[in-house]
N, C-alpha and C positions, 0 to 999 in steps of 0.2 A: 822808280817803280815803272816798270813794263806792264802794259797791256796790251795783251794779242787776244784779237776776233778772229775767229776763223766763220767764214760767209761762204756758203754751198749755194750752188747756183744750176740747178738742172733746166734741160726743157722738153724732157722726156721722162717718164719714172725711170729710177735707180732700179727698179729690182729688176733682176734679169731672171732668164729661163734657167740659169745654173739652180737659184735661188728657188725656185719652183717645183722643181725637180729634186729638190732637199727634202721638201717637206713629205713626210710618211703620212699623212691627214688630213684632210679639209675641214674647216671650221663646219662646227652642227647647222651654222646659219646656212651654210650653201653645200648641206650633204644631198640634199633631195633634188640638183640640178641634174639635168644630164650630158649639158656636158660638162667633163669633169677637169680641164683644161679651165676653160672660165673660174668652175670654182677653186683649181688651183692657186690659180692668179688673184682672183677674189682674196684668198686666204693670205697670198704672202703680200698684195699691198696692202691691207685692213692692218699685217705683222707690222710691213712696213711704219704705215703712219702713225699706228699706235707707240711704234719704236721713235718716234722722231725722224724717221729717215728719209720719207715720202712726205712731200704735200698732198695735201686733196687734190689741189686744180691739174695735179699732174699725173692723174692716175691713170690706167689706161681700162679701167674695168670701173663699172659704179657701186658702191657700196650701196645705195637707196635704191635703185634695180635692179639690183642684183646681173647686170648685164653686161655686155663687154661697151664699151663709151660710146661707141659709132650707133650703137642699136641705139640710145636713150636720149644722144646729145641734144636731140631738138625737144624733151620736154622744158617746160616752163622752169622746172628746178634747177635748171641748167644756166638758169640767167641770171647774174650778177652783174648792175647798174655800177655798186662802189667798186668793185674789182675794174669793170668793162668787158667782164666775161658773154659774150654775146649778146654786147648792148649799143646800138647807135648814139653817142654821148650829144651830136647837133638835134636831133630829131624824138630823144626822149624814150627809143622804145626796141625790141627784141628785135638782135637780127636773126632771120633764118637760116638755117641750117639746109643745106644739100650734100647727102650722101649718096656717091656713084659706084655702086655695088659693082662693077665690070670694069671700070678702071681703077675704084683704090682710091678714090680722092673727095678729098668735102671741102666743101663752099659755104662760105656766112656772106650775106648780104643782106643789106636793109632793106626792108620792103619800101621805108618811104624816102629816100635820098637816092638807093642802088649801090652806094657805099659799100666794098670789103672788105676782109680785114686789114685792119690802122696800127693795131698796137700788139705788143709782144704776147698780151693776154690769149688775144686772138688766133696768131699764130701759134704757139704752143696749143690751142684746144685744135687746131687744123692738124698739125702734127702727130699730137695725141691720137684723133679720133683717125685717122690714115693709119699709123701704125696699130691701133685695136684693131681697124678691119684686116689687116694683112695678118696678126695673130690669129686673127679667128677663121680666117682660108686655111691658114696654113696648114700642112702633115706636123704631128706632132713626132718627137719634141721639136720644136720652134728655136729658131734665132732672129732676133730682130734683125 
């Protein structure tokens, strides 16, 4: 007897702007935004994840604010201790978030050690929230 696993391993969302630009709709949840690019992408990772083909922690847009990632990353909701989703694991407690609008780039660091990012968690939500801000400058339609 054979067993094959097959293991997907992203660090970025799958869905692309092809995938976006598919869609004839935006979900009723994000008809009333204005910009309608967010709620494209709203709509095809919500597809995504519902489909199994997206994780959460790798989305590039928030489903709970309705926002693109970089705008929301620094609420509380954002933090996960069991994962280590912007969590200092020596020190017990949330790292902050810096997002640099004019160059494109975010920073977690702990307020109480000074600590950056350690682990892959980390990196991939710095990656993430860097590419939401570059989607949401950009002239549509957009390529990452």
């Amino acid at each position: 007897m054979t067993v094959t696993t097959e293991r997907v391993c992203w660090t970025t969302s799958p869905v692309e702007p092809d995938d976006v630009l598919r869609l004839d709709t935006v979900s009723p949840r994000y008809a009333d935004l204005a910009d309608q690019r967010l709620a494209l992408y709203l709509t095809a990772e919500d597809e995504a994840e519902d489909g199994r083909r997206l994780l959460p922690d790798l989305r590039l847009t928030c489903h709970t604010h309705r926002r693109w990632l970089h705008d929301c990353v620094s609420s509380p909701l954002h933090v996960n201790a069991w994962t280590r989703s912007r969590w200092c694991r020596p020190c017990e407690q949330e790292l902050e978030v810096a997002v640099d609008h004019v160059d494109g780039r975010v920073a977690v660091s702990c307020p109480g050690c000074g600590r950056g990012a350690e682990n892959v968690v980390d990196y991939v939500l710095i990656t993430n929230c860097e590419t939401s801000l570059r989607l949401a400058r950009s002239p549509w339609p957009v390529l990452p």
